[in-house]
C-alpha positions in Angstrom: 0.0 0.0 0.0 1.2 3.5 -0.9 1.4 5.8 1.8 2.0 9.4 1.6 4.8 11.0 3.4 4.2 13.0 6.5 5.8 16.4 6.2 5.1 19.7 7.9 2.6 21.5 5.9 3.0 25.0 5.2 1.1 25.1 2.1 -1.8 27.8 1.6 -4.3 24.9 3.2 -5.4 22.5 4.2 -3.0 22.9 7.3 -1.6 20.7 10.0 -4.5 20.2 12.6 -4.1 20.0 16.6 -3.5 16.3 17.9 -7.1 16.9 20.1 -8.7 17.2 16.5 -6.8 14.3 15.0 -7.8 12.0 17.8 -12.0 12.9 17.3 -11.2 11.5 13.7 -10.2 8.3 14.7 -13.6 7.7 16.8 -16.3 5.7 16.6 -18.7 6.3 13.8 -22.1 7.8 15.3 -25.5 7.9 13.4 -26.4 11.6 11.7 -29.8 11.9 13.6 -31.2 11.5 16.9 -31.8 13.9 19.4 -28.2 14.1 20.5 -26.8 14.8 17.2 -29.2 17.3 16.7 -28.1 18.7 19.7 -24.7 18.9 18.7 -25.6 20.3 15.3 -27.5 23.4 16.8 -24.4 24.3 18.9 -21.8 23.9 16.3 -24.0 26.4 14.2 -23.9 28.8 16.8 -20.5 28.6 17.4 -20.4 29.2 13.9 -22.3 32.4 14.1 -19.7 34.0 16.6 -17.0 32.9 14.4 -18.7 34.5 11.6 -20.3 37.3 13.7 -23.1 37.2 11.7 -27.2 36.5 13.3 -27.6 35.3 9.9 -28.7 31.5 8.8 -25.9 29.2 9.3 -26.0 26.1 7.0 -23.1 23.3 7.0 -22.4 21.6 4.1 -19.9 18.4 3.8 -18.3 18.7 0.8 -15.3 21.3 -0.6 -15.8 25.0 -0.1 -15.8 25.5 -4.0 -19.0 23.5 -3.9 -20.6 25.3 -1.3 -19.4 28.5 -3.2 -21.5 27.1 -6.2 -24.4 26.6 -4.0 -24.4 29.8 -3.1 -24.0 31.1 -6.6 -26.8 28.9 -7.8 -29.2 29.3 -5.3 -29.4 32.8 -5.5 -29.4 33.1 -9.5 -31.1 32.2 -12.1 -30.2 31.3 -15.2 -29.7 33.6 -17.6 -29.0 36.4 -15.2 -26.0 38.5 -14.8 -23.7 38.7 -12.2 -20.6 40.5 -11.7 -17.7 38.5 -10.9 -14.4 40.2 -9.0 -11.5 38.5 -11.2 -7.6 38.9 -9.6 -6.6 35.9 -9.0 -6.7 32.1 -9.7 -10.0 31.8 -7.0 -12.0 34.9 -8.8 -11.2 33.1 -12.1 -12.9 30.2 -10.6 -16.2 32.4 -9.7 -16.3 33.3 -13.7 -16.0 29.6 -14.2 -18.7 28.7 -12.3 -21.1 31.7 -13.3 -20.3 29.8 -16.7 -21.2 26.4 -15.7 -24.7 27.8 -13.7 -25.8 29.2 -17.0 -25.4 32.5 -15.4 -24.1 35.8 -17.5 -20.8 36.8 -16.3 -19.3 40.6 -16.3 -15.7 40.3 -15.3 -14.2 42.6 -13.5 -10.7 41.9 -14.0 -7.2 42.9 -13.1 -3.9 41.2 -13.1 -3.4 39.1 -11.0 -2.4 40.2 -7.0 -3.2 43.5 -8.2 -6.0 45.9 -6.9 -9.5 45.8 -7.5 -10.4 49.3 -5.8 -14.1 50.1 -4.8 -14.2 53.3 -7.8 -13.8 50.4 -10.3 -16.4 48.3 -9.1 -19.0 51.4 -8.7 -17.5 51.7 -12.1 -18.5 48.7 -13.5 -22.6 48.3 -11.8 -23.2 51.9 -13.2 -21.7 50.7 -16.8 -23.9 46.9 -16.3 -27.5 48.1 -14.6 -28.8 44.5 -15.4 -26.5 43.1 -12.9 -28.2 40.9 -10.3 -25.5 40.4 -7.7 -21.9 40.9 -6.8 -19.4 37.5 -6.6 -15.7 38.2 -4.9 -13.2 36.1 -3.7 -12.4 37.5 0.6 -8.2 36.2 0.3 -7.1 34.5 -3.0 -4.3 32.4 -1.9 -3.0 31.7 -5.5 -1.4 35.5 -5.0 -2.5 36.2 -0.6 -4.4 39.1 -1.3 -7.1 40.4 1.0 -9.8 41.8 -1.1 -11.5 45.5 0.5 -15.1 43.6 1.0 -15.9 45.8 3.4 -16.0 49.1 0.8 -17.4 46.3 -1.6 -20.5 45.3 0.4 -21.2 49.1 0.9 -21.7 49.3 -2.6 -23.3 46.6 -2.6 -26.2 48.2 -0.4 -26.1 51.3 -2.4 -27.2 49.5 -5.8 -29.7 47.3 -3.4 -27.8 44.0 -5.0 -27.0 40.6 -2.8 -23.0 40.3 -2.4 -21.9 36.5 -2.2 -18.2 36.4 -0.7 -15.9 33.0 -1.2 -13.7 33.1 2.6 -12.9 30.1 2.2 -9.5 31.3 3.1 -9.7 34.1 5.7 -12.5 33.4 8.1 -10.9 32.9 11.2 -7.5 34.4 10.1 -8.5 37.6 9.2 -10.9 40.3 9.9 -14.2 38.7 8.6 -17.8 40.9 9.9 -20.3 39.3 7.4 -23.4 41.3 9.2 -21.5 45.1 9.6 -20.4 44.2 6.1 -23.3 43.9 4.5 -22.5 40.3 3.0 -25.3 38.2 2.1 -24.0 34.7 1.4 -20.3 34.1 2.9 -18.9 30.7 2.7 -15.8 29.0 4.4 -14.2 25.6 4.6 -12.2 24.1 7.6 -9.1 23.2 6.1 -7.7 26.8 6.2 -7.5 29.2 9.0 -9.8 27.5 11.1 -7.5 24.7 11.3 -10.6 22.0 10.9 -10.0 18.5 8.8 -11.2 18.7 5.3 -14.7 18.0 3.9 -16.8 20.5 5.6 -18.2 24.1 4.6 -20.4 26.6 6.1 -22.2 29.3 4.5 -24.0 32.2 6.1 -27.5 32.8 4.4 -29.1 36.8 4.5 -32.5 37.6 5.3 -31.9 39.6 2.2 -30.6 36.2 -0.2 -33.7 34.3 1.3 -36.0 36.6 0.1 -34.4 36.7 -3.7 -34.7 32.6 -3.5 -37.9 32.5 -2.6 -39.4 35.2 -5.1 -37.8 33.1 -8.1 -39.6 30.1 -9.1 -36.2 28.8 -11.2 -32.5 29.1 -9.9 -29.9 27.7 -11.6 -28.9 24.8 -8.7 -29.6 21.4 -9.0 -31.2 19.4 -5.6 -28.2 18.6 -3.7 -26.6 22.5 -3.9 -30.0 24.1 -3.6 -29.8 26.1 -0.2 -33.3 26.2 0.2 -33.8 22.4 0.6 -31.6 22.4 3.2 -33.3 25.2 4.8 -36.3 24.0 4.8 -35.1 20.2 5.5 -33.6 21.9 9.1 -37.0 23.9 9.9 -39.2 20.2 9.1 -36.8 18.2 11.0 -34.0 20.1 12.8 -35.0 18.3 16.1 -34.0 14.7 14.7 -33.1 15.0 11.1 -31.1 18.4 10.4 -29.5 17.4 7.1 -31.2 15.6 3.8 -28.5 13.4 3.2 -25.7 11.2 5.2 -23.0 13.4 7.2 -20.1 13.1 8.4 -20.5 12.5 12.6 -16.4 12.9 12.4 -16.2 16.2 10.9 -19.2 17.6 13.0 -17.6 16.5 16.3 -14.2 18.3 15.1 -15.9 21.2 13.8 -17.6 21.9 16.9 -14.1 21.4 18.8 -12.4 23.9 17.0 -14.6 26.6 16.8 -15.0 26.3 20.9 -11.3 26.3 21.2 -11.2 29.5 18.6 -14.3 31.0 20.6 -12.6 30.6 23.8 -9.1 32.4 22.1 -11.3 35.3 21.2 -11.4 36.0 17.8 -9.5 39.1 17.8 -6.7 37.9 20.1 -6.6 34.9 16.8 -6.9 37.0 14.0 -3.8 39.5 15.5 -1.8 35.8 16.7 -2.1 35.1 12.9 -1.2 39.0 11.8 2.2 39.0 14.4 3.0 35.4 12.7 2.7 37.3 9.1 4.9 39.8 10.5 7.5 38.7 12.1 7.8 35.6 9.3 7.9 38.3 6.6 10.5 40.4 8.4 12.9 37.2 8.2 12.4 36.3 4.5 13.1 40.2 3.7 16.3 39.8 5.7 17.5 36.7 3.6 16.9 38.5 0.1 13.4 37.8 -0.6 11.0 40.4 -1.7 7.4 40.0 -0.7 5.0 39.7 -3.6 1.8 41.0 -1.5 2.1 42.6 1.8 0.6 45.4 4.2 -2.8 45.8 5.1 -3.6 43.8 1.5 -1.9 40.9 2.5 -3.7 38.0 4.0 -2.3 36.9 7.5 -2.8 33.3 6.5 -0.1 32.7 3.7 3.3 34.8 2.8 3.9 34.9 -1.0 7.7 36.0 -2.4 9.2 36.6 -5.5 11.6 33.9 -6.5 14.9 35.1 -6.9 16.1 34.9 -10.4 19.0 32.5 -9.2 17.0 30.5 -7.7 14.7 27.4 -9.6 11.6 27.7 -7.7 10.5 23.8 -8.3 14.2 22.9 -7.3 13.4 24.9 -3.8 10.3 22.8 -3.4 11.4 20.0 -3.7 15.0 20.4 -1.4 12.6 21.4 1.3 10.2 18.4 0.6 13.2 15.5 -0.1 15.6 16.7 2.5 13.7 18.9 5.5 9.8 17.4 5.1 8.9 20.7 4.9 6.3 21.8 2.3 5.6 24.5 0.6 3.7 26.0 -3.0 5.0 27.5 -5.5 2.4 29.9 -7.6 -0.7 28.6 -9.6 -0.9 28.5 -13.4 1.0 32.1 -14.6 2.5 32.8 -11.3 4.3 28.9 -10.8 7.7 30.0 -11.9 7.2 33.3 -10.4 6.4 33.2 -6.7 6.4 30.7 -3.5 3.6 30.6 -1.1 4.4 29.9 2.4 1.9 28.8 4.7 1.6 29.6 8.4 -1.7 27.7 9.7 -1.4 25.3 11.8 1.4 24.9 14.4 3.1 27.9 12.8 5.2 28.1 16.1 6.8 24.8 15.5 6.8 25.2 11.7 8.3 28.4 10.4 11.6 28.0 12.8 12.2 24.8 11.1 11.2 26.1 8.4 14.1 29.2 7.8 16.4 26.9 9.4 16.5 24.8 6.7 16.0 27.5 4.1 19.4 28.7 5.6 21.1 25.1 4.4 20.1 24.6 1.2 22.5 25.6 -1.2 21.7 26.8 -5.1 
């Protein structure tokens, strides 16, 4: 049997996961109804609320955030209608994929990629497209770590009256995330990034505002299983026994709800400023070996670092030294930026991780 090596992740996600977490994985498999797990599933969704600060629906789905991103997406449109997708990076690509794939018609907003997408331009861009039926925009697109200005963006968003959706997939519980003060309607995460939670799990904050565009439209563009208002209405028939219309995973509900009380009882923004000093003070040390930082300030995500490769340097040759010789791994860029940039990340057990980490950075040779 092939079995995969076990290195120290420090890849943009998923990352390593706390021993406590691990061990929940390993238990017994428990039936997805009853009056316990229903128990359990109303107080992981309000410990999901305080992560997300949001009174909004909370709705958990267990499959990739990218799925639950086109849930959102194709619960709130219908086909045919046109939505404006925030493009400036590999992840706000994606959105303009899946518009495509929902029958939906996209207006890109683009820029290259890691660069700006300011709040003028988007204004820009509803006044220019009045048929425009919503807003799509990525919160930290890790192929480049840039933190999108969501904030400004869901302001506009209320000015034109239009529903923002908002892929965190990547930032909630890392960075600065207030889905209610900023006006986002439909925000969805996944645990296998900054909330350091196994993979195969996403949440997704649901609007009073995006409930009432579902339920005016007779014809949305998602199927059964991605539809958010069947599971909606399968928790308000049957929340007390039945939350879910489908099999669920008791592991990943049981972790879940251990990691978000362990981030709850952190505070969220004595986490988000452990995760900015990490950024920091990691960033400081690559700038003293040579390397120059391909996002950072306030538009940099705490969650990942992302460099320029040195010209002497072969980034896959850097990948792999670290993998082969230190168990150590790390990214290099997506699709135009592979040969251009490296992507550190500092998730889970970033204490323990980034010294070894620049230690062995300091060995290899080139």
């Amino acid at each position: 049997m092939t079995k995969l090596p076990a290195l120290r992740l420090m890849i943009p996600g998923p990352g390593q996961i706390d021993d406590d977490v691990i061990a929940i994985m390993g238990r017994p498999i428990a039936a997805h109804y009853g009056p316990d797990w229903a128990t359990l599933y109303k107080e992981t969704i309000d410990l999901m609320k305080k992560v997300f600060l949001t009174q909004s629906d909370v709705l958990f789905h267990f499959c990739s955030g990218q799925a639950a991103v086109e849930a959102g997406m194709g619960s709130l449109f219908a086909p045919d209608e046109s939505v404006l997708i925030v493009n400036n990076g590999f992840f706000g690509h994606r959105l303009g994929i899946l518009a495509e794939a929902l029958g939906l018609n996209k207006v890109e907003l683009t820029a290259k990629w890691g660069d700006p997408i300011t709040p003028s331009t988007l204004r820009k861009a509803l006044l220019a497209n009045p048929n425009v039926k919503g807003i799509c925009a990525v919160h930290h697109d890790t192929s480049t770590g840039r933190l999108n200005p969501i904030q400004a963006y869901g302001q506009i968003a209320q000015e034109f009256d239009l529903p923002l959706i908002v892929d965190a997939i990547a930032s909630a519980g890392g960075d600065p995330l207030f889905i209610d003060d900023w006006h986002i309607d439909i925000c969805v995460t996944a645990g296998n990034k900054c909330l350091g939670a196994p993979v195969g799990w996403a949440a997704i904050s649901v609007s009073d505002k995006a409930w009432s565009i579902m339920d005016q439209k007779s014809n949305v563009a998602a199927g059964w299983y991605l539809n958010l208002k069947m599971w909606r209405d399968t928790m308000e028939a049957q929340g007390d026994w039945h939350p879910t219309p489908v099999t669920v995973s008791s592991h990943n509900l049981e972790a879940l709800h251990l990691v978000l009380t362990k981030i709850c009882e952190e505070g969220l923004e004595n986490r988000w400023q452990r995760f900015k000093n990490t950024a920091v003070s990691f960033r400081e040390e690559m700038k003293k070996r040579g390397f120059s930082l391909f996002m950072e300030g306030d538009e940099a995500s705490s969650a990942i670092t992302a460099v320029h490769c040195p010209l002497h340097m072969d980034n896959e040759t850097l990948v792999a030294a670290l993998r082969d010789q230190h168990q150590i791994q790390i990214s290099s860029g997506i699709a135009n930026l592979r040969e251009k940039i490296w992507r550190i990340g500092h998730l889970g057990n970033a204490e323990e991780n980034i010294p070894a980490f620049l230690k062995a950075l300091d060995t290899i040779k080139f």
